[in-house]
BATIBA-130828 format. One line per field, with one value per residue: residue in three letters; x, y, z of N, C-alpha, C in turn; residue number from 1. Coordinates in nm, 3 decimals. Layout:
rest: [ALA|...];
n_X: [X|...];
n_Y: [Y|...];
n_Z: [Z|...];
ca_X: [X|...];
ca_Y: [Y|...];
ca_Z: [Z|...];
c_X: [X|...];
c_Y: [Y|...];
c_Z: [Z|...];
nr: [NUM|...];
***
This chain:
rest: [UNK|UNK|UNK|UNK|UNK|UNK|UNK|UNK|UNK|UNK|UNK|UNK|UNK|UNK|UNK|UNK|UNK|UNK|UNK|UNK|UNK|UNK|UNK|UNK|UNK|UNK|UNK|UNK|UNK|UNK|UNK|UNK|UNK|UNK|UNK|UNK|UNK|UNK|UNK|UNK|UNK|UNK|UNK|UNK|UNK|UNK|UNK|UNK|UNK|UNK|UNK|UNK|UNK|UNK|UNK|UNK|UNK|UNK|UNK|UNK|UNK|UNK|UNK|UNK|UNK|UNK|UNK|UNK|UNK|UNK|UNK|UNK|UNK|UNK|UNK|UNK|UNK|UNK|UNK|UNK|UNK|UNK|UNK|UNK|UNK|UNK|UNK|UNK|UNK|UNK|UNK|UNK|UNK|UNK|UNK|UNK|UNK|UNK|UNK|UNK|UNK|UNK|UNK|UNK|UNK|UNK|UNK|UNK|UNK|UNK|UNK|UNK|UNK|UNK|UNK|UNK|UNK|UNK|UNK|UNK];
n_X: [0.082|0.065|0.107|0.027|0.330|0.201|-0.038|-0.043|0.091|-0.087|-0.265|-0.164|-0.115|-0.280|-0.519|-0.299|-0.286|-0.478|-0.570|-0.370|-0.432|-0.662|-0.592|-0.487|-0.667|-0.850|-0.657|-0.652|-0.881|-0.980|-1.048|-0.938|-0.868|-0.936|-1.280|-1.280|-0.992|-1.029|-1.197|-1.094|-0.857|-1.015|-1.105|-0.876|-0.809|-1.017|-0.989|-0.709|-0.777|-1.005|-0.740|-0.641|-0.825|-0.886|-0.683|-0.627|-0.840|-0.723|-0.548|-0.711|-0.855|-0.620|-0.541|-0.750|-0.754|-0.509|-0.575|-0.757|-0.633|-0.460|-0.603|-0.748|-0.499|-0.467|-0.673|-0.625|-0.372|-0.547|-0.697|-0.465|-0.359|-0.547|-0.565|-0.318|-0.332|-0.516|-0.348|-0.154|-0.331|-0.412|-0.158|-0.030|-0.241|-0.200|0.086|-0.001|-0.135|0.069|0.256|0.085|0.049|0.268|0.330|0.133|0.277|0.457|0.409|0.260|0.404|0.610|0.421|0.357|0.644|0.734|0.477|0.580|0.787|0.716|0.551|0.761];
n_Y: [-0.116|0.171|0.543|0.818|1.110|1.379|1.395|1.276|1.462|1.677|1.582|1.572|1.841|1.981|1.957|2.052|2.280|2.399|2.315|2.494|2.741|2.784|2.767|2.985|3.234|3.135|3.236|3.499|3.586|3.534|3.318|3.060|3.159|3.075|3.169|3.233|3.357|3.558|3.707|3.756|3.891|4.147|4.184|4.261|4.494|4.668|4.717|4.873|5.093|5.177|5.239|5.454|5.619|5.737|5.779|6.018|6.124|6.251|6.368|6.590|6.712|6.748|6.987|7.159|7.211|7.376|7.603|7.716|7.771|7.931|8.114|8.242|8.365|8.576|8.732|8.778|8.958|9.132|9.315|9.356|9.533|9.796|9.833|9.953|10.139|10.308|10.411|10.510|10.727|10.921|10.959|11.118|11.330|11.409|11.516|11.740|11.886|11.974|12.073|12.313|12.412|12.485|12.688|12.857|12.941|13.047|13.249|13.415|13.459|13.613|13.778|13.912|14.025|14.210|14.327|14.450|14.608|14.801|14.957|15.068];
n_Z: [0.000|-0.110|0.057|-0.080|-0.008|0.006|0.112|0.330|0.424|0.441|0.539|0.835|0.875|0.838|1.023|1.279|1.209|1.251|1.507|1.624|1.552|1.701|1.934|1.942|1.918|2.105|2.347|2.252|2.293|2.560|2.619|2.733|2.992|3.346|3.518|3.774|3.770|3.616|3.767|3.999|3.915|3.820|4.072|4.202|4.045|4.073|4.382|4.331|4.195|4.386|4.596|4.508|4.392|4.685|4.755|4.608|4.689|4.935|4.867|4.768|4.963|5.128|4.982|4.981|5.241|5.271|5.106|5.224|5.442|5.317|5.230|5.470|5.595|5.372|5.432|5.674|5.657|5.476|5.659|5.819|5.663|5.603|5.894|5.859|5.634|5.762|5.983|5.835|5.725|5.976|6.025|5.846|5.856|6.078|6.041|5.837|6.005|6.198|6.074|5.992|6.192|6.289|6.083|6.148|6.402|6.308|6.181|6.375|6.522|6.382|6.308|6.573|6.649|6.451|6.469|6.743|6.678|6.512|6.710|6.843];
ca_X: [0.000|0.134|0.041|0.048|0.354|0.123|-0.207|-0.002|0.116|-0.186|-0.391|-0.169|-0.081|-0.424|-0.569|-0.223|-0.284|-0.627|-0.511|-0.286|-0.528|-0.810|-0.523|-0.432|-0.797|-0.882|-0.588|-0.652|-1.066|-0.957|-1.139|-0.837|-0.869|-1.073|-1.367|-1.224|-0.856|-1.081|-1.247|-0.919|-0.801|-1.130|-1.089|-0.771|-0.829|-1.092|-0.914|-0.632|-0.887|-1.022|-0.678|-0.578|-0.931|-0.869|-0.515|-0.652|-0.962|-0.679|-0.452|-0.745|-0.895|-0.515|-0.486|-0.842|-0.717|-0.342|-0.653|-0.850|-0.519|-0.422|-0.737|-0.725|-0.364|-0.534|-0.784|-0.565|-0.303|-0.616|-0.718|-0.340|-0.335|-0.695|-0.513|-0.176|-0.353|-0.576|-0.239|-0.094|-0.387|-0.411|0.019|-0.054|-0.309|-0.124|0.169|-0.055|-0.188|0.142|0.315|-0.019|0.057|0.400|0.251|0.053|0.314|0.568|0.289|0.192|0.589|0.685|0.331|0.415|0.737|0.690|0.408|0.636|0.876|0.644|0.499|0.848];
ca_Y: [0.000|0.341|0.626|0.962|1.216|1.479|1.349|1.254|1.573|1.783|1.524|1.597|1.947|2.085|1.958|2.140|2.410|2.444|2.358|2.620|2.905|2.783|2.829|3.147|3.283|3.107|3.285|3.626|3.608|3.492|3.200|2.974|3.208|3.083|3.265|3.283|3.432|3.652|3.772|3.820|4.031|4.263|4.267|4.378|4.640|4.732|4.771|4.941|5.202|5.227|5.254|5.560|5.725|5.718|5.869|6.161|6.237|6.289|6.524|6.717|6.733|6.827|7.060|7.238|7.303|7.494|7.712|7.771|7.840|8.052|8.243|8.325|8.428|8.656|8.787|8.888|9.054|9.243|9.374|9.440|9.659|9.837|9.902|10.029|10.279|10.401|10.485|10.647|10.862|10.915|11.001|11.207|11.406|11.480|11.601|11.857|11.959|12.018|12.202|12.400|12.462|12.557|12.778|12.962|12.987|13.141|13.393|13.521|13.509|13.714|13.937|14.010|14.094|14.285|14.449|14.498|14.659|14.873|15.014|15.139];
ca_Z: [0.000|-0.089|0.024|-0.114|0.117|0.055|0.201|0.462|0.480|0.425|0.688|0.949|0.882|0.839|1.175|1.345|1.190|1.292|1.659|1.658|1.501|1.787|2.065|1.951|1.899|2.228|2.410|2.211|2.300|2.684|2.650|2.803|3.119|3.433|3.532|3.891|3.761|3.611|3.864|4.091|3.831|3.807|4.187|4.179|4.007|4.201|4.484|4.320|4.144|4.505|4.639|4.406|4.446|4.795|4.754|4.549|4.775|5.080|4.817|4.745|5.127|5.172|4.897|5.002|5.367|5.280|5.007|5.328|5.514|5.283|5.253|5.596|5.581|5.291|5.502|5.821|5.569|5.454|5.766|5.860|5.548|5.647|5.984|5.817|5.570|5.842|6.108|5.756|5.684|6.096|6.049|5.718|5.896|6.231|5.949|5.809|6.137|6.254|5.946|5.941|6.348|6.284|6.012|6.224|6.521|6.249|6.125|6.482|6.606|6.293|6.354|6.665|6.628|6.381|6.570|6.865|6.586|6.493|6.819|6.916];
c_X: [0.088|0.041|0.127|0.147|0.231|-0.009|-0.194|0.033|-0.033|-0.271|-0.338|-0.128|-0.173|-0.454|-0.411|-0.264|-0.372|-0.665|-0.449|-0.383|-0.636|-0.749|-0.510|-0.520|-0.865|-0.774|-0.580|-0.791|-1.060|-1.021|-1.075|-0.817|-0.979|-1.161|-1.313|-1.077|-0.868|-1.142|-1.184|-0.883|-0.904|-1.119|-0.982|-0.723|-0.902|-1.050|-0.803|-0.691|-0.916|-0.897|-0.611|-0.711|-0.908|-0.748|-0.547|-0.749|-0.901|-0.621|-0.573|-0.796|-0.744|-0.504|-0.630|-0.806|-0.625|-0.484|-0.669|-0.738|-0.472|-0.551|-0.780|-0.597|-0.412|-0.569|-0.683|-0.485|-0.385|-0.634|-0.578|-0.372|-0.404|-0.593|-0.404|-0.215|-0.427|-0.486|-0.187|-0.174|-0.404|-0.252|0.005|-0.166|-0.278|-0.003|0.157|-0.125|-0.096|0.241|0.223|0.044|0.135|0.399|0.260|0.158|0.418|0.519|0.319|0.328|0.617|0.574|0.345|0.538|0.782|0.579|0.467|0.731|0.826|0.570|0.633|0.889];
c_Y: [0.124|0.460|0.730|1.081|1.320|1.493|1.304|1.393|1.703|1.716|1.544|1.744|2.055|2.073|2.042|2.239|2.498|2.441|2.470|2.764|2.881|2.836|2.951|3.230|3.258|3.221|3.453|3.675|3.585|3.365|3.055|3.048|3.181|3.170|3.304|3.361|3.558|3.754|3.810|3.942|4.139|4.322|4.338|4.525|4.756|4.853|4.835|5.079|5.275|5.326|5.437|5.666|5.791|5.865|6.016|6.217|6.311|6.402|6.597|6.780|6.825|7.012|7.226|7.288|7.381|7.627|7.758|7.854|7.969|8.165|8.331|8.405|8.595|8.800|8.851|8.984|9.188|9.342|9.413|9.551|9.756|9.915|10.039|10.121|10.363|10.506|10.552|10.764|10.941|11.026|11.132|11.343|11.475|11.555|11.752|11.954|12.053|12.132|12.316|12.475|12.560|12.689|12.916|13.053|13.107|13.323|13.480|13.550|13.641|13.853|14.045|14.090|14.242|14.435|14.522|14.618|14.795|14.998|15.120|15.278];
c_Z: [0.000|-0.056|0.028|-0.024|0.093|0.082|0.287|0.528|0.515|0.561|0.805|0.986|0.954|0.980|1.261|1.344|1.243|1.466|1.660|1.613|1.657|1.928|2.066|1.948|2.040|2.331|2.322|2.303|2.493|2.728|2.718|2.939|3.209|3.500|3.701|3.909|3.689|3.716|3.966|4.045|3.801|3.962|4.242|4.130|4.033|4.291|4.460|4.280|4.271|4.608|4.598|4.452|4.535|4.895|4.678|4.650|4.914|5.010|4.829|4.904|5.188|5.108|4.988|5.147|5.317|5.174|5.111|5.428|5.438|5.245|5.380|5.621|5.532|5.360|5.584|5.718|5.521|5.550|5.832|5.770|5.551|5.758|5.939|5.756|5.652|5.953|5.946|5.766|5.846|6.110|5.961|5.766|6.011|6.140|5.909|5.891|6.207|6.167|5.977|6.066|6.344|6.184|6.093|6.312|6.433|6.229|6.270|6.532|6.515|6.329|6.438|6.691|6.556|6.393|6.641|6.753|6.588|6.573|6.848|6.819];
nr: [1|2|3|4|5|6|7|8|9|10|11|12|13|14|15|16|17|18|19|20|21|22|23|24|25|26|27|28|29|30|31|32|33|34|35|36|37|38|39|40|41|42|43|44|45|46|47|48|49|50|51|52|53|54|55|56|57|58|59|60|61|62|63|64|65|66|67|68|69|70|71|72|73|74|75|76|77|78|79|80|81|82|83|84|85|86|87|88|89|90|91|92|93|94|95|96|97|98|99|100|101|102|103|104|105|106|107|108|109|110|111|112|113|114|115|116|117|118|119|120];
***
């Protein structure tokens, strides 16, 4: 009996071949992965998702106090500054009070003098 190499070849090729396409389609599609190494790995990620959430909701909780800190900072600085232009205009006004004073005292020194000058 002879037979044919290439119906030997083709009969045991083809079925390989067709193993090997179903593995690789099976292991592309996940269909060689158990439903419980699945489900590890969804919870894993889970909990890493969670883990990260977690980690951002403390930055921003952090981030929103130093705002609040510094908004109060803000605030007193304002009210320093409120104070500080009120003792200028307070300083600025005792200035012109006192020039004006000195003014006056020059006027009535020189008047009188001048008066007295005058009288004699």
């Amino acid at each position: 009996m002879n037979i044919d190499p290439a119906l030997l070849v083709g009969a045991v090729v083809t079925p390989l071949v067709g193993v090997i396409v179903f593995n690789v389609t099976a292991v592309v599609r996940a269909w060689l992965i158990p439903r419980w190494t699945y489900n590890l790995h969804i919870q894993l990620l889970q909990n890493q998702r969670a883990q990260e959430t977690r980690l951002l909701n403390e930055e921003v909780d952090r981030l929103a106090g130093e705002r609040d800190a510094w908004r109060d900072a803000a605030h007193a600085m304002e009210v320093v500054n409120q104070e500080v232009r009120a003792q200028n205009r307070l300083l600025l006004e005792g200035q012109r009070t006192s020039v004006y004073a000195w003014e006056q005292i020059r006027r009535t020194a020189a008047g009188e003098s001048l008066e007295g000058e005058n009288r004699d």
